[in-house]
N, C-alpha and C positions, 0 to 999 in steps of 0.2 A: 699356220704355226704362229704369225706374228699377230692375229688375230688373239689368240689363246695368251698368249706372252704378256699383254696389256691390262687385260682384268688379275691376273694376276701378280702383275707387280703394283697395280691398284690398290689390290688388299694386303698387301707384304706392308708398303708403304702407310698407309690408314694405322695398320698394325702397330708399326713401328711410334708414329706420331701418338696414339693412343695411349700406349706406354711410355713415352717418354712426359707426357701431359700428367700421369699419375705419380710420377715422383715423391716422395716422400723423404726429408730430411733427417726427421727421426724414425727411427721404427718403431711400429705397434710393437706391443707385448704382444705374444703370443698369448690366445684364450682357447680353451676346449671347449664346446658349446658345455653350459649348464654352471659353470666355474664363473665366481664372481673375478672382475679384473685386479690387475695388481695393486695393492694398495697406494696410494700418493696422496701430493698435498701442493696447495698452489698460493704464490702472493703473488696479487694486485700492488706494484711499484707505484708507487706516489710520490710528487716531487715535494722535498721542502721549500721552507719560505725563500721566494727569490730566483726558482729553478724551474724549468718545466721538463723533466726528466720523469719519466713512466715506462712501464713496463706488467709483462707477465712473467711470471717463472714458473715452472714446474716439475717436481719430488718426485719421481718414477721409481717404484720398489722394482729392483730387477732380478732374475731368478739368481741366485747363491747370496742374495741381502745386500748387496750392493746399491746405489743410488741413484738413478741420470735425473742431471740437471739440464733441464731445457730453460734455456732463457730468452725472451726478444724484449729488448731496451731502446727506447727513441730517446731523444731532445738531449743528446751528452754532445760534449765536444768530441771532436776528431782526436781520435788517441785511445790509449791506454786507463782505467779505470778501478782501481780496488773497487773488491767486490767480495763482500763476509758478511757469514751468519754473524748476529750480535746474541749477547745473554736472555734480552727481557723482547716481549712481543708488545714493544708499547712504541709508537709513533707520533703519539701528545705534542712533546715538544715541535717549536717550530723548527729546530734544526734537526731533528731526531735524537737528539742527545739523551735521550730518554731511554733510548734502545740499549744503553749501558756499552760494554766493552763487548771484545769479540767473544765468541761461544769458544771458551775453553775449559772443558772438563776434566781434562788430564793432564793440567798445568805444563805443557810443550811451550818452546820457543816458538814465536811467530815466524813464517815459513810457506812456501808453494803447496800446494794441496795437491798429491800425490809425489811428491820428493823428501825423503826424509822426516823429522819432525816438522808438525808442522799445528796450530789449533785448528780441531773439527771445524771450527767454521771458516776458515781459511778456503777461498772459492778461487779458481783463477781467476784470471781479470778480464775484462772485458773490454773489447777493442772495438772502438768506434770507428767506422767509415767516416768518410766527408761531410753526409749529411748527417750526421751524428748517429746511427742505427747501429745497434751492435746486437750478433747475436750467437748463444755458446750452445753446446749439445758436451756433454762430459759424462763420462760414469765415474765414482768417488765411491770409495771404500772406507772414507772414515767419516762416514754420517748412516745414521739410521733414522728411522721417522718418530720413532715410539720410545719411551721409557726415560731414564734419569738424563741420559745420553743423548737424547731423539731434539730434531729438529722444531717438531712441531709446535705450535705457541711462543715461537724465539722471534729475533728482529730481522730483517735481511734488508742491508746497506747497500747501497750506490755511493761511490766516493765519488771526488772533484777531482782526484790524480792521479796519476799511478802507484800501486805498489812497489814501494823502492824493496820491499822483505824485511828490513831493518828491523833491529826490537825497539819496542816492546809489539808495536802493532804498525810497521812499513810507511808509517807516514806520507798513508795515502788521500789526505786533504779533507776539506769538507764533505758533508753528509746531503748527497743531492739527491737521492730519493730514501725511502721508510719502504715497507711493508713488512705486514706481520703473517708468518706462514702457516696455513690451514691447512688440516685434514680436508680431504675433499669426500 
């Protein structure tokens, strides 16, 4: 019996490891075979002049039109971080000051994104560990990809501080990373 007992908690075990080795943070969309994937759109974070802050994000169309936001951010300080869609998809400037103001299309008071009013581009913030790495997974009801409305060809900012919420736009500090958001 003790023979039989060993190979099989051999493979319970293997099992177990196996599975926990595949982990996944976010989850895939579900696909049907033959069904193209869900629409999305991704920016490449670049740091402005002075910073080495960088990153990926990416725009996940989710079934009922809703949004997830996947983000992994390095080189920020330890802490708290505004973190918003801007108007224009331009990153020229050396501050990003280029990117204009936040992506507000329905003229709302600045605000937490999913609390109340708040502008579509209003993103939570982004919380830096010690060695500076911050990273967000969210689904967001008030961004679409497409149209008058739609995210895509806008700016998307890295502040230097946190979002205090404050009007006009939370006086969340310097502009330490640019990217402009694609269709992918």
């Amino acid at each position: 019996m003790k023979k039989m007992l060993a190979p099989v908690t051999a493979s319970i075990l293997a099992g177990l490891l196996s599975a926990c080795s595949s982990v996944d943070s976010a989850p895939a969309p579900v696909v049907n075979a033959g069904e193209p994937p869900p629409p999305q759109a991704s920016a490449l974070l670049a740091p402005t002049q002075g910073y080495t802050v960088q990153g990926n994000v990416v725009f996940r169309q989710e079934e009922g039109g809703s949004i997830r936001v996947i983000a992994e951010v390095s080189g920020l300080t330890p802490g708290s971080h505004g973190f918003h869609i801007h108007e224009k998809g331009d990153c020229s400037a050396p501050d990003a000051s280029s990117a204009g103001g936040h992506f507000n299309p329905h003229q709302t008071p600045h605000g937490k994104a999913g609390e109340g009013n708040h502008h579509a581009g209003d993103l939570p913030s982004l919380e830096a560990d010690a060695a500076g790495n911050a990273a967000l997974n969210v689904v967001l009801n008030s961004l679409t990809l497409d149209g008058d409305q739609g995210i895509v060809g806008r700016g998307l900012i890295v502040h230097a501080d946190p979002d205090d919420y404050s009007q006009p736009v939370g006086n969340a500090g310097k502009r330490v990373a640019c990217a402009v958001i694609q269709k992918d």
